[in-house]
C-alpha positions in Angstrom: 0.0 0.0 0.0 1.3 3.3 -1.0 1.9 5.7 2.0 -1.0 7.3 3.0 -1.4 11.5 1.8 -1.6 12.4 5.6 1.8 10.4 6.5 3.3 12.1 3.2 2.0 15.5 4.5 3.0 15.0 8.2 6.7 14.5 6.6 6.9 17.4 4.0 5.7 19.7 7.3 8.4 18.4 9.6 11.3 18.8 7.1 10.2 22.3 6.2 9.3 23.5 9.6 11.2 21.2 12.0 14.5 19.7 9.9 16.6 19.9 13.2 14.0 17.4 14.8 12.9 15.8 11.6 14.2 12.5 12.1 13.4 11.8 15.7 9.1 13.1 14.7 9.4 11.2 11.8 10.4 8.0 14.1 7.5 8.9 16.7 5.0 8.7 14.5 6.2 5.8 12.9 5.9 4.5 15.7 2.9 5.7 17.0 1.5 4.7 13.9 2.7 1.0 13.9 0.8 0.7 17.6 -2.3 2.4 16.1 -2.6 0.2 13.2 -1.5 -2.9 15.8 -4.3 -2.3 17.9 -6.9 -2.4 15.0 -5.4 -5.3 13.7 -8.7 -7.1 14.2 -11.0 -5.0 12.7 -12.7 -5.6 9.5 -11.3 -5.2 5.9 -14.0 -2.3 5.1 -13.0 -0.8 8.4 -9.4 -1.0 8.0 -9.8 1.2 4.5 -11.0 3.9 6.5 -8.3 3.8 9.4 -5.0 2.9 7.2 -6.3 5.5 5.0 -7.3 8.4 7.1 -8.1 8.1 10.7 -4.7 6.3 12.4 -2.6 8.2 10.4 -4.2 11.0 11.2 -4.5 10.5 14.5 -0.4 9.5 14.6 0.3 13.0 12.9 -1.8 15.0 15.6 -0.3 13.5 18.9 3.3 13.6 16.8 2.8 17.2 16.1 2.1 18.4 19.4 4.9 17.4 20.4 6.8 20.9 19.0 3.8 22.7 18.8 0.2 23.8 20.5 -2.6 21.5 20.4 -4.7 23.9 18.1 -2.0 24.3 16.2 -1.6 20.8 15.3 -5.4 20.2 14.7 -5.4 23.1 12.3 -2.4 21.6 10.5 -3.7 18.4 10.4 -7.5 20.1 9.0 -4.8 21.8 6.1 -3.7 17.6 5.2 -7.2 16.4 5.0 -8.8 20.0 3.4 -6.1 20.2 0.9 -7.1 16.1 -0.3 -10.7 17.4 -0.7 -10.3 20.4 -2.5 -8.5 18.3 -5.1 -10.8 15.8 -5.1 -13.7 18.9 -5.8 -11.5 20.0 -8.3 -11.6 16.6 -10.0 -15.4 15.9 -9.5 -16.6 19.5 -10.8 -14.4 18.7 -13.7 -16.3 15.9 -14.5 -19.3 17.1 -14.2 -19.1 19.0 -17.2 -20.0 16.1 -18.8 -23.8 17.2 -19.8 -26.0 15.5 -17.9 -23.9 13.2 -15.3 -24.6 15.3 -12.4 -28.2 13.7 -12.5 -26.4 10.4 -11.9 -24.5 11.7 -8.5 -26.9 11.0 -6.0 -27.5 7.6 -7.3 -23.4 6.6 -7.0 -23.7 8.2 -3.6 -26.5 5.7 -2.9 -24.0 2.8 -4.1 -20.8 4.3 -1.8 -23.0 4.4 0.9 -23.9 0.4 0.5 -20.3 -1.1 -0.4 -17.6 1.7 1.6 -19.7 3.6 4.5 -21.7 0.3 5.4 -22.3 -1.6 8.6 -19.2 -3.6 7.6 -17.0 -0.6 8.0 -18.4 0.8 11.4 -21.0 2.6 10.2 -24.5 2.5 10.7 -26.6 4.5 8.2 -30.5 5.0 8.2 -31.3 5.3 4.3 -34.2 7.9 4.1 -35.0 8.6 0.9 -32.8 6.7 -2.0 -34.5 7.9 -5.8 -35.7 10.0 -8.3 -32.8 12.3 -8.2 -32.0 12.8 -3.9 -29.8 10.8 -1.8 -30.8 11.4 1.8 -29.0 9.6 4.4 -28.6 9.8 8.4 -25.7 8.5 9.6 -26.2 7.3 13.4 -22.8 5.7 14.0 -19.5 6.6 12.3 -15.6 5.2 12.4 -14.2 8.2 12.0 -16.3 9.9 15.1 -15.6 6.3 17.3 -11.9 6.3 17.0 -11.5 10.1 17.3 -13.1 9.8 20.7 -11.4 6.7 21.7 -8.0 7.8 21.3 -9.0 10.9 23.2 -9.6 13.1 20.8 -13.0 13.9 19.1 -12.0 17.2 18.1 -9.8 15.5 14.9 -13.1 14.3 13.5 -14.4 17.8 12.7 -11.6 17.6 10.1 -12.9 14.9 8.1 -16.5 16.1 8.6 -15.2 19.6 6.8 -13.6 17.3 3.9 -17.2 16.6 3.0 -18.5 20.0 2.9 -15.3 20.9 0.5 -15.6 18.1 -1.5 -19.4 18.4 -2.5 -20.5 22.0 -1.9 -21.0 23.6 -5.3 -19.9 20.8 -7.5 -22.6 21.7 -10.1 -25.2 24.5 -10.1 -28.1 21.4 -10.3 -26.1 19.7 -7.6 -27.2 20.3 -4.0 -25.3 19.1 -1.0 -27.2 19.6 2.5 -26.0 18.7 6.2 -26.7 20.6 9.1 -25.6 17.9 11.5 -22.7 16.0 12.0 -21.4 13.6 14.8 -18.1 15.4 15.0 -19.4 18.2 15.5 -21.2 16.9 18.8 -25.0 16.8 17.0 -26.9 12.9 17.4 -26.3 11.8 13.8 -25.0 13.4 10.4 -27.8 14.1 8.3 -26.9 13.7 5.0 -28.4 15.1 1.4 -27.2 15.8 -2.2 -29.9 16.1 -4.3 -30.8 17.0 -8.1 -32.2 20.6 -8.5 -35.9 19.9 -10.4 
C-alpha cells in the first residue's frame, strides 16, 4: 500500500518547519502509527480502509505534532492535510461534471458508496431515508471516523474529516445540491446527509 497523503504530508511539514528534529518526529510517528494500526489489527477489511487510509494516520500525525507545537496548532495543520485532499478531489469531481448531464447520476453513486464503503461492515451504521428520483438522503447514526476520534482521546480530529465533506461536495454543479446541518463530529446525534438534483 502506498503511503497514505496524511503520513506524506506529516513529513513534507516536519522537514520544512522542523529539519533539526525531523528524524526523531518522523520516528514517533512511525511508531505511533505502527501501535495504532496494531491495535486495530482485528477489525474488518472495510473498516481497516478507512483507518490505514485516514483516521490512524491521522490521529499518529496529531499527537506527533504536538509534540513541537500547541494543540490547536496541530489540529489546524492536520484540518490543512485532509482539506487540501478534498479540494482536489472537488477539483476533480466539478471537472467531470461538465460532462452534460452526469450530475443527474451523482446522488444515485452516492446511494451505491454508501452500500459497499460507508456500510455496517466498515463501522457505520446508516438510516437510508429517501434513495431515488434524483435525492440521496441519508442519516448516519454511527461513524468510524467519530468512534476512533473519541477513543483515542480526541473527538475534536473528526471535525476535520466532517469539513472534507462540505469541501468536497458543496457547489460541484449548479443542479447539484449538498445539505448537512448535523454532524457527529461536531457533537449533533447523527450526520444528516443530502445531495440532491435541483428539479
Amino acid at each position: 500500500m502506498k503511503e497514505p497523503y496524511l503520513s506524506r504530508d506529516f513529513r513534507e511539514t516536519v522537514a520544512l518547519r522542523f529539519p533539526a528534529q525531523a528524524k526523531e518526529l518522523n520516528t514517533a510517528f512511525d511508531m505511533r502509527l505502527s501501535a495504532l494500526l496494531a491495535e486495530n489489527a482485528d477489525a474488518s477489511k472495510e473498516k481497516q480502509y478507512h483507518l490505514k487510509r485516514q483516521i490512524l494516520p491521522g490521529i499518529a500525525a496529531y499527537e506527533t505534532l504536538q509534540r513541537v507545537m500547541p494543540k490547536e496548532e496541530a489540529l489546524q495543520t492536520v484540518h490543512g492535510y485532509v482539506g487540501q485532499l478534498a479540494k482536489t478531489s472537488h477539483k476533480q469531481l466539478a471537472a467531470l461534471l461538465h460532462i452534460p448531464g452526469l450530475y443527474r447520476l451523482v446522488p444515485g453513486v452516492f446511494v451505491k458508496s454508501t452500500r459497499s464503503v460507508f456500510g455496517p461492515a466498515a463501522g457505520f451504521a446508516p438510516k437510508e431515508l429517501q434513495t431515488g428520483n434524483g435525492i440521496w438522503r441519508v442519516d448516519m447514526m454511527k461513524c468510524p471516523y467519530h468512534d476512533t476520534c473519541k477513543e483515542y482521546g480526541c473527538p475534536e480530529l473528526c471535525r476535520c474529516f466532517c469539513d472534507s465533506d462540505d469541501i468536497s461536495y458543496t457547489g460541484l454543479h449548479p443542479k447539484l445540491i449538498w445539505e448537512r446541518s448535523m454532524t457527529l463530529g461536531r457533537g449533533n446525534d447523527r450526520c444528516d446527509f443530502c445531495m440532491k438534483v435541483e428539479k
